[in-house]
C-alpha atoms as an extended CHARMM CRD file, in Angstrom:
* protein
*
        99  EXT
         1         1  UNK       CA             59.4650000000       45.7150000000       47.7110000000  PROA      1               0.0000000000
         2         2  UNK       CA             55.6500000000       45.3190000000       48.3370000000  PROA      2               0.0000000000
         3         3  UNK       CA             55.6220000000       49.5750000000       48.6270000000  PROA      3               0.0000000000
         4         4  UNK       CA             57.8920000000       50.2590000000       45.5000000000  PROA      4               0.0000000000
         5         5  UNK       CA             55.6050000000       47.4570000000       43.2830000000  PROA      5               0.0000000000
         6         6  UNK       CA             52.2650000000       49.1760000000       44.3890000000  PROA      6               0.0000000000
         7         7  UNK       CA             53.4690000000       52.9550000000       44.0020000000  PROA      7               0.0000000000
         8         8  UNK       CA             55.2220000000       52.1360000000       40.4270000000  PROA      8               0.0000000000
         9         9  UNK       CA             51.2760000000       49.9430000000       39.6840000000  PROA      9               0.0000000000
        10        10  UNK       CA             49.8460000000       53.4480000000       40.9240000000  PROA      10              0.0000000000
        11        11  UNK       CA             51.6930000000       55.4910000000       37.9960000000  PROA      11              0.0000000000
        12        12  UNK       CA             50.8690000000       53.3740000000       34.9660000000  PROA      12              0.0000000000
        13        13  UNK       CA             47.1920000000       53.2360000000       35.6040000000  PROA      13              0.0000000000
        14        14  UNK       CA             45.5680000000       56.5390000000       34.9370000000  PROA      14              0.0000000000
        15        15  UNK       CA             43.2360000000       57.9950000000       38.1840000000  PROA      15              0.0000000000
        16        16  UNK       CA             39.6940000000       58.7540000000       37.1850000000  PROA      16              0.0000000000
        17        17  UNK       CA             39.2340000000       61.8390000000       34.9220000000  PROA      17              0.0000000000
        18        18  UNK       CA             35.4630000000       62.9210000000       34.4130000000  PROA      18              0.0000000000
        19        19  UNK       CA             34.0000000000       65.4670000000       31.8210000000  PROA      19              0.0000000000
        20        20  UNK       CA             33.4900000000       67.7330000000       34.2540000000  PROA      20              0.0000000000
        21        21  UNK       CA             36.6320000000       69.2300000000       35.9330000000  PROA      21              0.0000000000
        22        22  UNK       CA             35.0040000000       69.9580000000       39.1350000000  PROA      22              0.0000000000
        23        23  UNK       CA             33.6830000000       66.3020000000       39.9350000000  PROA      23              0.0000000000
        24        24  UNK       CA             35.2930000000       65.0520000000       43.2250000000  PROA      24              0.0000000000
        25        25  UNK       CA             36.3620000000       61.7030000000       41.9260000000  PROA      25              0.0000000000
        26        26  UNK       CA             39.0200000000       63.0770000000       39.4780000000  PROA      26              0.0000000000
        27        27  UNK       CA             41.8980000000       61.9940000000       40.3800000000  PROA      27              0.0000000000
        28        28  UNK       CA             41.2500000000       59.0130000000       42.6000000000  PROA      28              0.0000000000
        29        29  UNK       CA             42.3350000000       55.6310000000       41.6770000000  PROA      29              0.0000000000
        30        30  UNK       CA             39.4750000000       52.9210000000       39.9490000000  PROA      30              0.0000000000
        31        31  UNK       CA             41.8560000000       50.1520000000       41.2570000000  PROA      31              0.0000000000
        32        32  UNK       CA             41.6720000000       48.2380000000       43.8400000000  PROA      32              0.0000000000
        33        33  UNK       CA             43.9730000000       45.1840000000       45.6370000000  PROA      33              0.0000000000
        34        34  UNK       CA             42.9020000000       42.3550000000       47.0630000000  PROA      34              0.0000000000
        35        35  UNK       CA             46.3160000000       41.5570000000       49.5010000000  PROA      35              0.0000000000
        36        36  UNK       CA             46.5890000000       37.9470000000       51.2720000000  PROA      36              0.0000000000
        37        37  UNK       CA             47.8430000000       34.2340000000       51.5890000000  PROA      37              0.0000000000
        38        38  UNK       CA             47.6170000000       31.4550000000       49.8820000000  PROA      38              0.0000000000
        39        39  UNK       CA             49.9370000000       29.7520000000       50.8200000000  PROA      39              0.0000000000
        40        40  UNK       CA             52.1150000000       32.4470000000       50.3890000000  PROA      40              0.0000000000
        41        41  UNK       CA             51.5540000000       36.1600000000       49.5540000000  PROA      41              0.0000000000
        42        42  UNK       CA             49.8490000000       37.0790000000       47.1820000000  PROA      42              0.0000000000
        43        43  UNK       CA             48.3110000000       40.5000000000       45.1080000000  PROA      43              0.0000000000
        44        44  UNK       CA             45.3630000000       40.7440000000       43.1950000000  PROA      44              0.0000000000
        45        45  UNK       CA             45.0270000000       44.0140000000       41.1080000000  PROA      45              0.0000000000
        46        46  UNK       CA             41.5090000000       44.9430000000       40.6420000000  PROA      46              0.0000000000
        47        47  UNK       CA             40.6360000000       47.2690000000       37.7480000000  PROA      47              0.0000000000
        48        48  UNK       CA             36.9330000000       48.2290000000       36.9950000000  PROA      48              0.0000000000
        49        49  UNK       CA             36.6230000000       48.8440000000       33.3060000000  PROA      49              0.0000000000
        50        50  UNK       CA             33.8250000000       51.5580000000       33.5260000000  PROA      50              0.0000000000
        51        51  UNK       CA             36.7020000000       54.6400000000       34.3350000000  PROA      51              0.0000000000
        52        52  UNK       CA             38.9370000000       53.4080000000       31.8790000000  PROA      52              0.0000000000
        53        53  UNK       CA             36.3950000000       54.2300000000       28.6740000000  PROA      53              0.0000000000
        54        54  UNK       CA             37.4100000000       56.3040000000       25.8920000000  PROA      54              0.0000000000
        55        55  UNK       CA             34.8520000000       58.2780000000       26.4220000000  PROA      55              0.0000000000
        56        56  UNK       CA             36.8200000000       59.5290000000       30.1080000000  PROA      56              0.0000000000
        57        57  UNK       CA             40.1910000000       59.0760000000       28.8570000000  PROA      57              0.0000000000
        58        58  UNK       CA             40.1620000000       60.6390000000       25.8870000000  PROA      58              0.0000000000
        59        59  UNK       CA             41.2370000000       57.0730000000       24.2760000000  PROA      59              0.0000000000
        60        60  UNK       CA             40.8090000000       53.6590000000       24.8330000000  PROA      60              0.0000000000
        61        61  UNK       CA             43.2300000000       51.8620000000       27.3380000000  PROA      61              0.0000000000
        62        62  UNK       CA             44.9530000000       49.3840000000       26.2860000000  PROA      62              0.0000000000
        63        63  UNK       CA             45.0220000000       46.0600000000       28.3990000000  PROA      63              0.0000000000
        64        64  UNK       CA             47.6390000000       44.3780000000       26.6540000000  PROA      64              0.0000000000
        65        65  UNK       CA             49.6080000000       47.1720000000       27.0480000000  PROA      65              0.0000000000
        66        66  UNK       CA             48.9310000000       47.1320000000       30.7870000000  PROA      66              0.0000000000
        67        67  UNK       CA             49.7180000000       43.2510000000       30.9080000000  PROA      67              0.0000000000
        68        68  UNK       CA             52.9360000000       43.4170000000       29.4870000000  PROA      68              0.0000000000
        69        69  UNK       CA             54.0550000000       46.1770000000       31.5960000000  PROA      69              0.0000000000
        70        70  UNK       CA             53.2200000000       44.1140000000       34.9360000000  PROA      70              0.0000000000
        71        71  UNK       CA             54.9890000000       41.1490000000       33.4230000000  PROA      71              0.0000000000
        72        72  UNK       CA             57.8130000000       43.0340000000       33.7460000000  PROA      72              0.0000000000
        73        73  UNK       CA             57.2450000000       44.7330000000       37.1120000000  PROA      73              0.0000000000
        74        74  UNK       CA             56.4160000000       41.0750000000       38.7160000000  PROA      74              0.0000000000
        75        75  UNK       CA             59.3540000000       39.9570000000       37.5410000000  PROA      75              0.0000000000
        76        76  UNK       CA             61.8420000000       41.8730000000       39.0050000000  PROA      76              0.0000000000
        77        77  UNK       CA             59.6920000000       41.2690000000       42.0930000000  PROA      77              0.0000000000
        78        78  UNK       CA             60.7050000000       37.8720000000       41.8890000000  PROA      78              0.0000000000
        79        79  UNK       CA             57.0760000000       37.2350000000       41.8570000000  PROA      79              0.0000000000
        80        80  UNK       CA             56.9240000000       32.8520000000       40.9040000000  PROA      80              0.0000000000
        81        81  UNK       CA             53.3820000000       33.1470000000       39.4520000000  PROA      81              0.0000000000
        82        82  UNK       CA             52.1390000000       36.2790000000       37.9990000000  PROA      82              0.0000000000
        83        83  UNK       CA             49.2850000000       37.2910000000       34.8190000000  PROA      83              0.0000000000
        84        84  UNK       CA             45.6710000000       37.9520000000       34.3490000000  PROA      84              0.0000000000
        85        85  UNK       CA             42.9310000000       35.8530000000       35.7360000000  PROA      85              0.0000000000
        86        86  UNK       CA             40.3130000000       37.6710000000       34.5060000000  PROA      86              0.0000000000
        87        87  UNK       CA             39.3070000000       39.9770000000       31.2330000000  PROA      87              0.0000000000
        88        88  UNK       CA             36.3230000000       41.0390000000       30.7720000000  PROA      88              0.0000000000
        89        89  UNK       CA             34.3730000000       43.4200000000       29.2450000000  PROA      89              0.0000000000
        90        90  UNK       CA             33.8430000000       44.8720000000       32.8570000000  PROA      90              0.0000000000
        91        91  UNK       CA             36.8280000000       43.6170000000       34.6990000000  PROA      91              0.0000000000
        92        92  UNK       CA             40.5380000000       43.0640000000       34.8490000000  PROA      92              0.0000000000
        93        93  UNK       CA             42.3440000000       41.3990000000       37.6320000000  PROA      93              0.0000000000
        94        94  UNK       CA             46.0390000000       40.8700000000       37.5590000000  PROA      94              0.0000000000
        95        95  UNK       CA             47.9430000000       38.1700000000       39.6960000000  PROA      95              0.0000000000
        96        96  UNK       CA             51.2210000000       38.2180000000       41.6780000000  PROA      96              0.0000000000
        97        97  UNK       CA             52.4030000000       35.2910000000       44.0380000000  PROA      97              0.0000000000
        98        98  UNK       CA             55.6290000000       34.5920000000       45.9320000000  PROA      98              0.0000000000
        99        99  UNK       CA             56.3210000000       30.8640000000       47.1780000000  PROA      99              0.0000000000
């Protein structure tokens, strides 16, 4: 479950993507998580808003967009608290916890 909720987390966040096509970071994920107890398992997904810029994209990401889509995906992991913790103009971290 933990493998098939990461890998499908992996697909809807694009991987860096620099002007220049032969920069060695294209391609590698900005994300991190943060995986531990408290209490129980839990995930913290780590985005740093600096790759995700229009001006690297091509457009501007859309959060919300993001949000809604790991609604979903924590809940059919059965996940009993899930959602953002943190938005910021630099940061977005993303919650899922299992009791």
């Amino acid at each position: 479950m933990l493998a098939r909720l990461i890998a499908t987390i992996n697909t809807i966040i694009p991987p860096m993507k620099f002007k220049s096509p032969t920069n060695p970071n294209n391609g590698k994920p900005h994300h991190t998580y943060l995986i531990g107890n408290e209490g129980s398992r839990v995930i913290y997904l780590v985005i740093r808003k600096f790759y995700l810029k229009k001006e690297f994209q091509g457009k501007a990401f859309d959060y919300d967009d993001l949000a809604a889509k790991l609604d979903t995906l924590a809940e059919q992991a059965h996940a009993d608290e899930y959602g953002v913790t943190r938005d910021t103009k630099d940061e977005f971290i993303y919650r899922f916890w299992w009791d």
